[in-house]
C-alpha positions in Angstrom: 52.7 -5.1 8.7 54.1 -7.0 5.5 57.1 -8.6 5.3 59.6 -9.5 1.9 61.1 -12.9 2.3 63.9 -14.3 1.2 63.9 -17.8 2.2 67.3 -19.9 1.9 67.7 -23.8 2.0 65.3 -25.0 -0.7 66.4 -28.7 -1.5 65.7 -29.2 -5.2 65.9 -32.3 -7.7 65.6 -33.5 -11.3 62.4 -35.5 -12.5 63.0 -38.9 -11.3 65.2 -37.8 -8.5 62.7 -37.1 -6.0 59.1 -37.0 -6.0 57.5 -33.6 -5.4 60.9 -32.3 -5.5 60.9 -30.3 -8.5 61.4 -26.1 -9.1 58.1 -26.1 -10.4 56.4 -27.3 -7.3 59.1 -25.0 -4.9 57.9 -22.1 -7.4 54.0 -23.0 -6.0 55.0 -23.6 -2.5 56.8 -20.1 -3.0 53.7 -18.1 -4.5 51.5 -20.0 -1.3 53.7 -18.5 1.2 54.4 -14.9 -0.3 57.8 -15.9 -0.9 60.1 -13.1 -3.3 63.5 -15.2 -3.4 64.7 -18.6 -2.4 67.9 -20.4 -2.5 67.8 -23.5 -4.4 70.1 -26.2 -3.1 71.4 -28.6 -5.9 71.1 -32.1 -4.7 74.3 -34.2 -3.9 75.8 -36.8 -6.7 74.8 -39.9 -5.9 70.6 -38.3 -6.0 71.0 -36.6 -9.4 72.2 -40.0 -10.7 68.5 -41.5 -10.1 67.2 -39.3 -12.9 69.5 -40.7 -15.8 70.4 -37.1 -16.9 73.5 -36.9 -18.1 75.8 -34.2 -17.2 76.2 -33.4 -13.4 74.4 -31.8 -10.5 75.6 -28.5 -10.5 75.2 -28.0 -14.7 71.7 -28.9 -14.2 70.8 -26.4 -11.5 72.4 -23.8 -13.2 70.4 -24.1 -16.7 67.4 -24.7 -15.0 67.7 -21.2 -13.5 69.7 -19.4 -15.3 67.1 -16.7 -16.3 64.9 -16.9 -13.1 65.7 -13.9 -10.7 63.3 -15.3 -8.1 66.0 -18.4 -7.6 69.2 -18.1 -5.8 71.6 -20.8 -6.7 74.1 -23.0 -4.5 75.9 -25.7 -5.3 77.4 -29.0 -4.0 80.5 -31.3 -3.7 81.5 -34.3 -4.9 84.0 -35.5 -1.9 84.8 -39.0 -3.6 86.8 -36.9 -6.5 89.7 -35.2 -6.6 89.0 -32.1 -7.9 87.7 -30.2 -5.0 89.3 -27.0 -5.6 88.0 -27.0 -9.4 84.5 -28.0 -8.4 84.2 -24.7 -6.1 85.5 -23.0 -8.7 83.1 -23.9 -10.8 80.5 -23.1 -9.1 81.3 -19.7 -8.9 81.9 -19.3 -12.5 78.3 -20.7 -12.5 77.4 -17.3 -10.3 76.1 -19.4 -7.7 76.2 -17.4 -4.1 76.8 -20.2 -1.8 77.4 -24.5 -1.4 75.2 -26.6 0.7 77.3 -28.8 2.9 76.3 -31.8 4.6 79.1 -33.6 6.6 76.8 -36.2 8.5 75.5 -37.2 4.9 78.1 -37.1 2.6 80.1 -38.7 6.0 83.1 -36.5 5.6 84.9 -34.6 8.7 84.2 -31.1 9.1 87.6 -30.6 9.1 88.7 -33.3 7.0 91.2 -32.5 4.1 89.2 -31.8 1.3 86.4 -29.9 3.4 89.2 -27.7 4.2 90.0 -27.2 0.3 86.1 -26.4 0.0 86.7 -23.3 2.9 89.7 -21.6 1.5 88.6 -21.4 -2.1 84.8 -20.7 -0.8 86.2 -17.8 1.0 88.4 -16.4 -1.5 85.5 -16.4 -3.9 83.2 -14.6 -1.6 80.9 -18.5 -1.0 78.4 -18.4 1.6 78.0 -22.0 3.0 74.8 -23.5 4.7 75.7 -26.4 6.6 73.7 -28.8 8.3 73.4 -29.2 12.1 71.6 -31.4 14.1 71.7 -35.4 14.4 71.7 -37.2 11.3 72.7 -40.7 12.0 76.4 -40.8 11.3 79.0 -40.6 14.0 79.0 -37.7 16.0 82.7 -37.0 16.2 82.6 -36.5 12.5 80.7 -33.4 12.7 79.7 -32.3 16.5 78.4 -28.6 15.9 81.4 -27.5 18.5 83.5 -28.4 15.8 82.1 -25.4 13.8 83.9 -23.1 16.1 87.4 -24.6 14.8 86.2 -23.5 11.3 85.0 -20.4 12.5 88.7 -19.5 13.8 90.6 -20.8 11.1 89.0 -19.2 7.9 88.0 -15.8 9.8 86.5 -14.4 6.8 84.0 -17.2 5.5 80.7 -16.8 6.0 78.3 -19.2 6.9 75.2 -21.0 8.2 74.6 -23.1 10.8 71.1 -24.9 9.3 68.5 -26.0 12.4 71.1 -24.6 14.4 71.6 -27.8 15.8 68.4 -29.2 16.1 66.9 -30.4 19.7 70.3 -32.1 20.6 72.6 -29.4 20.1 71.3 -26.3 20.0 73.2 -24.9 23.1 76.3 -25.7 21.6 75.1 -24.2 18.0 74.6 -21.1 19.8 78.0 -21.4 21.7 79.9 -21.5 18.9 77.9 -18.3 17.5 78.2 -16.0 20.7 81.8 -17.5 20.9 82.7 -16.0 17.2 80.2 -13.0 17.1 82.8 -10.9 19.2 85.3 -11.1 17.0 83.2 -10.2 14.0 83.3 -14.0 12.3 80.2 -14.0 10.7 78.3 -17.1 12.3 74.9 -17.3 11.0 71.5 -19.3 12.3 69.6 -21.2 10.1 66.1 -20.7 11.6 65.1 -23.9 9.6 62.7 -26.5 10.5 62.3 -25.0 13.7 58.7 -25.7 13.8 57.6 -27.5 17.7 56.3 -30.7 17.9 52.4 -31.4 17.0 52.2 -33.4 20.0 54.4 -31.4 22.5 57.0 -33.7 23.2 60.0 -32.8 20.7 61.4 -34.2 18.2 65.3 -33.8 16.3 64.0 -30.3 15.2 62.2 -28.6 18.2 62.8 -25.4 19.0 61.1 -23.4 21.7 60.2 -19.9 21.0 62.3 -19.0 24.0 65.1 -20.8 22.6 64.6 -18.8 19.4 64.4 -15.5 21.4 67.7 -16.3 23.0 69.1 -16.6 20.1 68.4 -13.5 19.0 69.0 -11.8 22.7 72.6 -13.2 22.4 73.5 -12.7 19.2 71.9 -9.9 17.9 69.3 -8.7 15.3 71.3 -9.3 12.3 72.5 -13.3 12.8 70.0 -15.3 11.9 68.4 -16.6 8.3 64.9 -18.0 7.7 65.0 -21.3 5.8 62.6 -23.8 4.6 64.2 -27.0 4.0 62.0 -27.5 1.0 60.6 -30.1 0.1 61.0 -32.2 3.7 58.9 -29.4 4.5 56.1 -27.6 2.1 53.1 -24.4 2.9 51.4 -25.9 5.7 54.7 -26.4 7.6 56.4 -23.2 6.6 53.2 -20.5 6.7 52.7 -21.2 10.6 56.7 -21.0 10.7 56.7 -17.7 9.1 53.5 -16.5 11.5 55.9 -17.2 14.5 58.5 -15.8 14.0 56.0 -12.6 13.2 54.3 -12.9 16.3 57.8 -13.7 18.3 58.3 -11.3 20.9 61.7 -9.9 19.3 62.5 -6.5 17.7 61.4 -5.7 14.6 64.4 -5.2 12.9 65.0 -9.1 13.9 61.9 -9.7 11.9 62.8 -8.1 9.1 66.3 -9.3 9.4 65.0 -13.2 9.7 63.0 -13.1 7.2 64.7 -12.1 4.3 67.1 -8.8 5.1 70.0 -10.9 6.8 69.9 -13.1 3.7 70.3 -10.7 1.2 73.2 -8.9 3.2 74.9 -12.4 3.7 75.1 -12.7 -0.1 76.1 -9.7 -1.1 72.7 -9.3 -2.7 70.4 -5.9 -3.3 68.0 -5.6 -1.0 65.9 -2.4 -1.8 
């Protein structure tokens, strides 16, 4: 059987940002792995400012693609201004779907102040937000996955991601806080991103087992969970055996189908016949 697949979490960067970074080369890596859709991920302030372009970020995603229906735009946030509330805004006048969100790395509290600006106005507006989990070098007590379940309970109506759904260190917790929500109908979703085992079978910060990634779909059904491919950490020959496991997982099909592109779509709003 074929599968469509709509891929989210697709970092992507300006020449002179990032080295084999670029649309064009996530466009390639899309054709090699029989990829429809993919969310492009602006990068965060202080990267676009290694190009030299002038303007900012999120004006640059959005006129590089603009008239590309194979790209799916999100934006980011600039936590060291003031303008939080505008700069959502923006970005939904843009017609982006969704903001990429990064607490450890942009070392802001996941319920800090201004984050909490970013969730009311993301979920009046209908924003989808892909966080990242896992360990990322910044203190832990800024953004502990467990704190997602505070977010989950006081904006009831946002959706969003949990990305690596917390890596090798957390992922019992990532999954608490989903089961914990899924209840209720808070719409906590898995970012099945990077989830590729160890070469050498001893894991690393982004191992998952494959019966870790069946219990996630046991607990918490077939509709939770969001292939991504953390583009361009990660390029075809990581994310082609990624896509063959999760086809050769021993889960439902509708799971497949869901994971691989029909979860996303639905999480957006988006068409998906």
């Amino acid at each position: 059987m074929s599968y469509r697949i709509w891929a989210n979490h697709a970092h992507v960067f300006p020449e002179g940002a990032k080295d084999e970074a670029q649309i064009s080369v996530l466009k390639q890596v899309m054709s090699e792995c029989g990829i429809e859709k993919a969310v492009c991920f602006t990068c965060f302030e202080n990267q676009y400012a290694r190009s030299g372009l002038p303007g900012d970020e999120n004006s640059w995603l959005y006129e590089q693609i603009k008239n590309d229906s194979s790209l799916i735009g999100f934006g980011t946030i600039n936590f060291d201004r003031d303008d939080i509330k505008e700069q959502v805004q923006r970005i939904t006048a843009y017609g982006f779907k969704g903001i990429k969100l990064h607490p450890a790395y942009q070392e802001v509290h996941i319920l800090g102040e201004k984050p909490r600006i970013v969730y009311e106005q993301a979920q009046k507006d209908g924003l989808f937000l892909s966080f990242h989990t896992g360990l990322h070098w910044h203190r832990l007590s800024d953004y502990h996955p467990l704190l997602f379940d505070e977010l989950a309970w006081d904006y009831p109506e946002l959706k969003f991601s949990m990305e690596h759904i917390g890596g090798y260190h957390f992922f019992k917790d990532a999954l608490a806080v989903m089961c914990n929500n899924a209840r209720r109908g808070t719409p906590v979703y898995a970012g099945w991103t990077s989830i590729a085992y160890s070469e050498t079978g001893i894991p690393d910060a982004w191992s998952l087992s494959d019966e870790e990634l069946i219990t996630v779909v046991a607990q918490t059904g077939n509709k939770s969970s969001i292939f991504g491919l953390d583009f361009p950490y990660k390029k075809t020959e990581q994310l082609r055996p990624a896509i063959d496991r999760i086809i050769n997982l021993d889960i439902p099909e509708e799971a497949k189908i869901g994971i691989l592109g029909k979860n996303l779509a639905d999480a957006l709003g988006m068409d998906w016949e």
